[in-house]
N, C-alpha and C positions, 0 to 999 in steps of 0.2 A: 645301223644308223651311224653315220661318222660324227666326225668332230664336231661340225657346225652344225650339225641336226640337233646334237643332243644340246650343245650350248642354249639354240633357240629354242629347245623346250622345257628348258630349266629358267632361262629369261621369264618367259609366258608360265611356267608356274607361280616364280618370283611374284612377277603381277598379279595372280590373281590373289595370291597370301596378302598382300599390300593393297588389294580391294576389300579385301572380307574383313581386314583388319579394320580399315577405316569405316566402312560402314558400320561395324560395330561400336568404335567408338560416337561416333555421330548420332548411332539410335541411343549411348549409355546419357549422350550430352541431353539427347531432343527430352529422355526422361525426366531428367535431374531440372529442366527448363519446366516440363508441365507440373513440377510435384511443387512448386514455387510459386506458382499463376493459384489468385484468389478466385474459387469458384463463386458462381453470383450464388447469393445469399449465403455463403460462407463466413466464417470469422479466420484472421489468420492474425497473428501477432509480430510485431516488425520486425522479428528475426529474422522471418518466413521460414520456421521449422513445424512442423506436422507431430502431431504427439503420435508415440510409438505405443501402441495397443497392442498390451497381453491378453492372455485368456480372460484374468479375472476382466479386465477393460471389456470385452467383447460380451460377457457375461452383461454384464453391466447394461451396455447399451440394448441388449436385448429384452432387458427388465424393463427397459426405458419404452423400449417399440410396443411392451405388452407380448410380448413373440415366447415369453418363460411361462414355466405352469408352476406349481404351489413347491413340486418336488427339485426344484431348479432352480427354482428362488432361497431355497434352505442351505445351497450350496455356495451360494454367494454369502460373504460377511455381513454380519449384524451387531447393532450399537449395544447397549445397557435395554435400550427400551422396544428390540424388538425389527426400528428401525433397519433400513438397508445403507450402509456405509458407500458412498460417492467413492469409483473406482482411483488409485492413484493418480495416476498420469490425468484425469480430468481435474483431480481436486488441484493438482498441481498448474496446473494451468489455469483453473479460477482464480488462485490468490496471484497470478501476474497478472488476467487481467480486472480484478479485484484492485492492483494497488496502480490501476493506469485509470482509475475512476474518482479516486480521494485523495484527501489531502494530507492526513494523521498517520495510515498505515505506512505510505510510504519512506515517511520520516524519525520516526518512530524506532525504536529498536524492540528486535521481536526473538521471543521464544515459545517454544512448544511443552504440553504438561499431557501426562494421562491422568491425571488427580483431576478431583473436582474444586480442590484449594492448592494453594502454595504457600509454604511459610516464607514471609520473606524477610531476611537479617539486615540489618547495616549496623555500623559502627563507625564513629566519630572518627578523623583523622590523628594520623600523629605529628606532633610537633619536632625539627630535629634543627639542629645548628652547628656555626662551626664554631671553635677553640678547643686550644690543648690543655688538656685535662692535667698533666703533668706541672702545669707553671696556676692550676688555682682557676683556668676557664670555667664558666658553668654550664652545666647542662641544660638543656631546655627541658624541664618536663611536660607532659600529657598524660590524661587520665583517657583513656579510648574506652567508652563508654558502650556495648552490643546493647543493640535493641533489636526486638520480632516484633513481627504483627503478619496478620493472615489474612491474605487475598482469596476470594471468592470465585470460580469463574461463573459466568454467567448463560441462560440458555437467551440465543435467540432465533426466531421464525421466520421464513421470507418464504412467498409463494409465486415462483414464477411459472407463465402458461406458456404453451407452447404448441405451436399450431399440428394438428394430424398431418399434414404434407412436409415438414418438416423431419418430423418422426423418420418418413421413407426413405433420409437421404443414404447416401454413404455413410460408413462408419467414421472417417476425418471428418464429412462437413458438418454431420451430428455433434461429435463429442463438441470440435470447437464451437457450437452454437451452444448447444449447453453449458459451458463455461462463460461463455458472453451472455449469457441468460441470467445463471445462475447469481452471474457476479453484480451483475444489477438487482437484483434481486433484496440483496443485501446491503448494497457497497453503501447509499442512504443513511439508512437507522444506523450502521455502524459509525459510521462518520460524525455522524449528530452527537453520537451518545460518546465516541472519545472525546469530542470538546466540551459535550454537557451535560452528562451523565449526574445520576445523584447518587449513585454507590449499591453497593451491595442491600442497603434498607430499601432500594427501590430494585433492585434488582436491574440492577444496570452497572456498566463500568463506572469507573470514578474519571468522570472530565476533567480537562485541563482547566476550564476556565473556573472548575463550580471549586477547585482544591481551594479549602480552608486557607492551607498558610499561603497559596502565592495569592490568594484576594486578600488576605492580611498585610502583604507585601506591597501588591500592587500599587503601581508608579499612578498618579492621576493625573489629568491634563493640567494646564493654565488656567481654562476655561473652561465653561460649557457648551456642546453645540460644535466642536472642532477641536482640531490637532494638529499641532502644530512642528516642525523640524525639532524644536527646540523638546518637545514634549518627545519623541522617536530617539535624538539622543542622551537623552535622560534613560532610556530604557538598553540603549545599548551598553552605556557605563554603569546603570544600576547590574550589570551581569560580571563575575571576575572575570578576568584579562583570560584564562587558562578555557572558560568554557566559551566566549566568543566567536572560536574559530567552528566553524559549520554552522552558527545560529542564522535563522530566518526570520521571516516576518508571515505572519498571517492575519490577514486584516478580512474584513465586508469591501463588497465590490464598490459600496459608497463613498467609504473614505480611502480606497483605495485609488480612487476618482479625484478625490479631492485633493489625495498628495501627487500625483500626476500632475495639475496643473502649476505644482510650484517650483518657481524657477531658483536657480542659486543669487542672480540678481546682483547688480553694480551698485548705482544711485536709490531703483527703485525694485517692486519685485514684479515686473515685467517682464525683464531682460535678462538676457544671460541663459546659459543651457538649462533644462528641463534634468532636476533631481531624480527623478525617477529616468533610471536608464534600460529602455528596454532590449530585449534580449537581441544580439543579432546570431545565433546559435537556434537553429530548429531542434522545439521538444525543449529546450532549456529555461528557467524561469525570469522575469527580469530581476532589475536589483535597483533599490534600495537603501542607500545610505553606504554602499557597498555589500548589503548582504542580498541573500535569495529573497524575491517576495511574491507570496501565494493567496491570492483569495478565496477564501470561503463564507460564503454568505448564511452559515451557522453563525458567526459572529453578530455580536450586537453592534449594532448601526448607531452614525449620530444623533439621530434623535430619540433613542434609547435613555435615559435618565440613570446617570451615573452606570450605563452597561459598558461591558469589559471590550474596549475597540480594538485589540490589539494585543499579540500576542509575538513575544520574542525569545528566542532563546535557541539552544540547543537540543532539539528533541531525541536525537538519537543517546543523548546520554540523560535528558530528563525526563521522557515517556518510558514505558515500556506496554509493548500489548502482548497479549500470554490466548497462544490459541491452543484447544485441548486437540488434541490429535484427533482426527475423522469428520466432515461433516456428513450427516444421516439426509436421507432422502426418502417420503415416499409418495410414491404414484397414486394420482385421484384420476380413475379411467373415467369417471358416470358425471362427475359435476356439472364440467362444461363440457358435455357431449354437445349440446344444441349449437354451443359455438365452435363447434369444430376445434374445439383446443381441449390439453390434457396436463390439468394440474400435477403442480411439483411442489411436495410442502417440505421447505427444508428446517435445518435443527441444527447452527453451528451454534457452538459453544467458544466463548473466548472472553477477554476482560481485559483494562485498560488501567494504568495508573498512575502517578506523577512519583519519581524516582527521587528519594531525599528532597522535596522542594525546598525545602531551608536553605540548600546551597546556591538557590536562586541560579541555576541550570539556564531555569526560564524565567521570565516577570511577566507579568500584566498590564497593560495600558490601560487604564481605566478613565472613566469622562468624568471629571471634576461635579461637582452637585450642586444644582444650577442655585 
């Protein structure tokens, strides 16, 4: 073979290296495109990431099909009571989309316990100032006074069904359906019970609106029957200057209605731009007075009689919700056989509370008493 022989059969190697390459890539692209596409009747969460399934995961869902026997179900994790513990990466993905269904969790600041209580401390601030101590300044004093008290957490039930042909899908389009199941399941009663909760005597979180001292606090309207600009900034300067900043507004979708139609107004209150500015950011909430504002129709409505319209404040530094680590699962194969669906009784455990309200974090809007 001469010169030019082997030249053109190193050329035409060349190429074919530079084909095999590219198709390769091409088939790594066309993957990473299908692993991203919502399959029908799938759930997929707007990252478009796919939860990563371990064994215990896989285990899991197997429980879930009914496909485990007595001796294979012993080897997957079990709660206090017996129960089967909901695998990671699902529960993980319940509580996002868990907190894309409410309106407390999200805002909320959160932690995790293996206890069935928690002691919780606080203690009074200190006082500090400036002068020189050398020429006869005085010092500021403070008495910083600890206090405890002990939070409960709380059990609760949610039963979602979930149809036999669902059961059969893929392992992705199951977990993520279970998770979008599950998370309705629950997301409800929770929600209800961190705004209205009666406490540990009732076996319930402690609500925001039911807290003793900020209904003690509580700002009232003018009137009865309405609320007014004037009543909303009274609640935003009833808060100090320092917790302000990320405070919200959580109202009923009534009077949420009602402050939409009010304008800032010239001569009369007609005219002039619309107070309520809604959001021009997709997914984002509008605003308010300049703050966030979120409706939940757990709130008491205008013609509620002296009920609480309105809620303001900073939740991530005045709420706290306390989830126990694990939520438990178990399978009802027999109930609703006839409906071709296969109960899921679940069993989270978590609890809710209002963080120092004394420091007025948050306030109350309350309807004047007619």
């Amino acid at each position: 073979m001469n010169h030019d022989e082997r030249l053109d059969a190193l050329l035409t190697d060349m190429e074919q290296t530079a084909k095999s390459i590219k198709m390769r890539l091409e088939d790594r692209e066309l993957k990473a495109e299908r692993a991203t596409l919502l399959k029908p009747g799938g759930y997929q969460t707007k990252e478009n990431r796919s939860l990563e399934l371990g064994d215990i995961d896989r285990r899991f869902l197997s429980y879930v099909r009914g496909q485990v026997g007595p001796s294979e179900i012993k080897a997957l994790v079990e709660d206090g009571t017996g129960q089967l513990l909901i695998s990671p990466a699902i529960e993980a993905e319940l509580q996002r989309s868990l907190a894309s269904l409410v309106t407390i969790r999200p805002l909320a600041s959160k932690r995790t316990t293996d206890k069935d209580r928690i002691l919780v401390r606080t203690i009074n601030e200190v006082t500090v100032g400036y002068g020189k101590l050398e020429i006869g300044g005085d010092v500021p004093e403070s008495d910083p006074t600890p206090d405890s008290t002990t939070k409960y957490v709380e059990d609760m039930n949610g039963l979602a069904k979930i149809g036999i042909d669902e059961l059969e899908d893929s392992d992705y389009d199951l977990a993520q359906y279970l998770a979008e199941s599950f998370a309705r399941a629950i997301a409800e009663v929770e929600n209800l019970k961190f705004l209205r909760g009666a406490g540990h005597g009732s076996e319930e979180p402690e609500g925001i609106v039911t807290d003793a001292t900020l209904l003690a606090n509580a700002i009232p309207t003018a009137a009865a029957g309405v609320a007014t600009i004037d009543d909303l900034m009274s609640c935003i300067y009833g808060i100090p200057a320092q917790y302000r900043k990320g405070s919200v507004w959580i109202m009923n979708s009534t009077l949420a209605l009602s402050l939409r139609k009010l304008r800032a107004g010239g001569s009369t209150t007609t005219d002039g731009p619309y107070l309520w500015q809604p959001s021009v950011i997709s997914g984002q909430p509008p605003q308010l007075l300049g703050y966030d504002a979120y409706t939940d129709d757990n709130m008491d409505d205008l013609s509620d009689t002296e009920g609480v319209l309105a809620i303001f404040g900073n939740l991530n530094l005045g709420y706290r919700i306390v989830d126990r680590k694990g939520i438990s699962i178990q399978r009802l194969s027999e109930l609703y056989a006839e409906a071709g669906l296969v109960g899921f009784l679940l069993r989270a455990r978590n609890t809710g509370y209002c963080i120092r309200p004394g420091d007025k974090r948050i306030v109350l809007l309350k309807e004047h008493s007619a």
